[in-house]
C-alpha positions in Angstrom: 0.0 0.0 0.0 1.4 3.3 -1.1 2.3 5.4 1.5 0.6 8.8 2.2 3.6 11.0 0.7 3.2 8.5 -2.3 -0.7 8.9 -2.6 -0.2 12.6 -2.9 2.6 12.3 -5.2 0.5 10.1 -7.3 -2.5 12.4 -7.0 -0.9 15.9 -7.6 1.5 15.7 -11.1 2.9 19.4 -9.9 4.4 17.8 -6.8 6.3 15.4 -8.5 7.2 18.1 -11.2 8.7 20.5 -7.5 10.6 18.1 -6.7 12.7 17.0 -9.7 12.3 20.8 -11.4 9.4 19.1 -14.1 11.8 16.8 -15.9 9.8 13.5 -15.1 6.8 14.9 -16.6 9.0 16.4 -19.6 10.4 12.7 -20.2 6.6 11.4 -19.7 6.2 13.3 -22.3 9.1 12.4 -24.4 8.0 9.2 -23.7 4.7 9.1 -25.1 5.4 11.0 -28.0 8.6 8.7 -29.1 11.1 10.9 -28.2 12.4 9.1 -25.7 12.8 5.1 -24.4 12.0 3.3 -21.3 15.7 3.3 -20.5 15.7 6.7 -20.8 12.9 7.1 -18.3 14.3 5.0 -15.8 17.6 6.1 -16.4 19.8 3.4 -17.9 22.9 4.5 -19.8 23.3 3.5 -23.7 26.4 2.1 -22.1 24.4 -0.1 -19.8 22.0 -1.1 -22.4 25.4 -1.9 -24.7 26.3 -4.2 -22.1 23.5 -6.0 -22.0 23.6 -6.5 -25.7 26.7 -7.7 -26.1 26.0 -10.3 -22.8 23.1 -11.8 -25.0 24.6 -11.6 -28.1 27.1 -13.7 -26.8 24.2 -16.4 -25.0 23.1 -16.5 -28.6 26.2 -17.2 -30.4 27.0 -20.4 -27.7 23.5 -21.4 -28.6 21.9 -20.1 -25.3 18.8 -18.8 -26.5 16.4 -18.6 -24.3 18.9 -16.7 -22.1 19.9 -14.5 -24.9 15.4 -13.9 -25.7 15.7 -12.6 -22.2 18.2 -9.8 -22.7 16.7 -9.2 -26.0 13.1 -8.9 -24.4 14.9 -6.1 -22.3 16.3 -4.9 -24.6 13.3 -4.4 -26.8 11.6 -2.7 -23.9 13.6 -0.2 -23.1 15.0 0.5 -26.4 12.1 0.3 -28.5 13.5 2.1 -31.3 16.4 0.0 -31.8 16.0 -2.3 -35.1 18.8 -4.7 -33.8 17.1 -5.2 -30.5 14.0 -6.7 -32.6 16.3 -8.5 -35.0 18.1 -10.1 -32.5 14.8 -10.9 -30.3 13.4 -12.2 -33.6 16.3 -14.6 -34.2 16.6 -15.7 -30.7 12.8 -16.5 -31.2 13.4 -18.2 -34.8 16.0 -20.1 -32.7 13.7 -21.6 -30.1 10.6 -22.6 -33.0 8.3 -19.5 -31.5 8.2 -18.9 -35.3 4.7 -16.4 -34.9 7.0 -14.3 -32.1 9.7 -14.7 -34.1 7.3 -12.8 -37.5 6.2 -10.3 -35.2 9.9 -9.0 -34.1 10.9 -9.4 -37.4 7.9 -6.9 -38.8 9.2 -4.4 -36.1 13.0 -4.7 -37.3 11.8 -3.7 -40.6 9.3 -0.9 -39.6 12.4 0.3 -37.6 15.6 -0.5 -40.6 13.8 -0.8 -43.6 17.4 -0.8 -45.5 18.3 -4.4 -44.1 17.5 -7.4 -46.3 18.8 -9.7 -44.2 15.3 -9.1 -42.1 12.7 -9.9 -44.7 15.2 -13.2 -45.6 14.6 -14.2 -41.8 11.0 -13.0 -41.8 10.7 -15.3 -44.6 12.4 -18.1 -43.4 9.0 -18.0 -40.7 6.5 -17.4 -43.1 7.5 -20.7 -44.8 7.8 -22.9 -42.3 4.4 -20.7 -40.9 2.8 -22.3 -44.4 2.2 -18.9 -45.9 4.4 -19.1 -48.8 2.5 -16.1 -50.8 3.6 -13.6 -47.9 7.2 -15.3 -48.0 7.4 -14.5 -51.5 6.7 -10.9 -51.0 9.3 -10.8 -48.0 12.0 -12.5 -50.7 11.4 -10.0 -53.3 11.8 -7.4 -51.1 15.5 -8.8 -50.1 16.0 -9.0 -54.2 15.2 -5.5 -54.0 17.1 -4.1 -50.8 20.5 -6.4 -52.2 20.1 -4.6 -55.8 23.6 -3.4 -57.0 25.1 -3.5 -53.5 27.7 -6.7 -53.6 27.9 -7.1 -50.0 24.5 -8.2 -49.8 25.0 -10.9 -53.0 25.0 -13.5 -50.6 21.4 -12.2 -49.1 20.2 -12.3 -52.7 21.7 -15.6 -53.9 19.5 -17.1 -50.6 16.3 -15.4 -51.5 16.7 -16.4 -55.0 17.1 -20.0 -54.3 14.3 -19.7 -51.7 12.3 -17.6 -53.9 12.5 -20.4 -56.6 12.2 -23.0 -54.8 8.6 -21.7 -53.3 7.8 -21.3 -57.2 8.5 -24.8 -58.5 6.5 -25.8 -54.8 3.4 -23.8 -56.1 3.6 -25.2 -59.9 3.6 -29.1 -58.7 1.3 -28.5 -56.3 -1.5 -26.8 -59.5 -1.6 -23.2 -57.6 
């Protein structure tokens, strides 16, 4: 139960904005209108938030995922705006078969970097083992188009191609 000092804090926004000179309610704000993150809010350093990163990007790579989904979830939360945060939740998911999750994070990685190809060639990846090959085909063609004239990403496109072609030969034999 809050205490009465609390109560009134809760109750009266103009004694919480006395006390800390009105910067929680111009975060609140900041919040709300995307300006700012969670970590911002509650006061957790990029640096921090690095760290935490690099400790489940690191559960990942040794194959530790459901460790690594719990940074990531963290991550996601308090960093809402950062693309890698999803892409690396959405792997993590991929990684331990919560294929739907693993769709979702990937659609907010590409809301957030839609430059990356390698994000509609995971999200697609889902969708096909999902059993919606028309959507997975849309997410390939959109890695064709992000890896266009950029050899770095040949690789990216080589993948969606085979994919991309072996969806189509699926759909022919099967009299779509």
């Amino acid at each position: 139960m809050a205490s009465r000092v609390e109560q009134d804090l809760l109750s009266d926004p103009e004694a919480v904005d006395a006390i800390d000179g009105g910067a929680s309610s111009h975060l609140a704000l900041d919040l709300m209108a995307g300006r700012a993150t969670l970590g911002d809010v509650v006061g957790i350093t990029d640096e921090e938030l690095e760290a935490l990163y690099a400790l489940g990007y690191r559960y990942y790579c040794c194959g530790k995922y459901e460790h690594a989904l719990s940074f990531f979830r963290f991550l996601c939360l308090h960093r809402h705006t950062d693309a890698r945060s999803w892409l690396s939740l959405a792997a993590a998911s991929q990684m331990l078969e919560d294929t739907e999750g693993a769709v979702q994070a990937y659609r907010l990685a590409a809301l957030l970097n839609s430059e990356d190809p390698q994000i509609p060639l995971r999200a697609a990846e889902c969708l096909v083992k999902l059993g919606r090959p028309a959507a997975a085909i849309v997410a390939l063609g959109d890695v064709l188009t992000l890896s266009a004239g950029n050899p770095e990403r040949n690789t990216l496109a080589w993948r969606a191609r085979r994919m991309l072609d072996r969806l189509k030969t699926e759909r022919n034999s099967s009299g779509a």
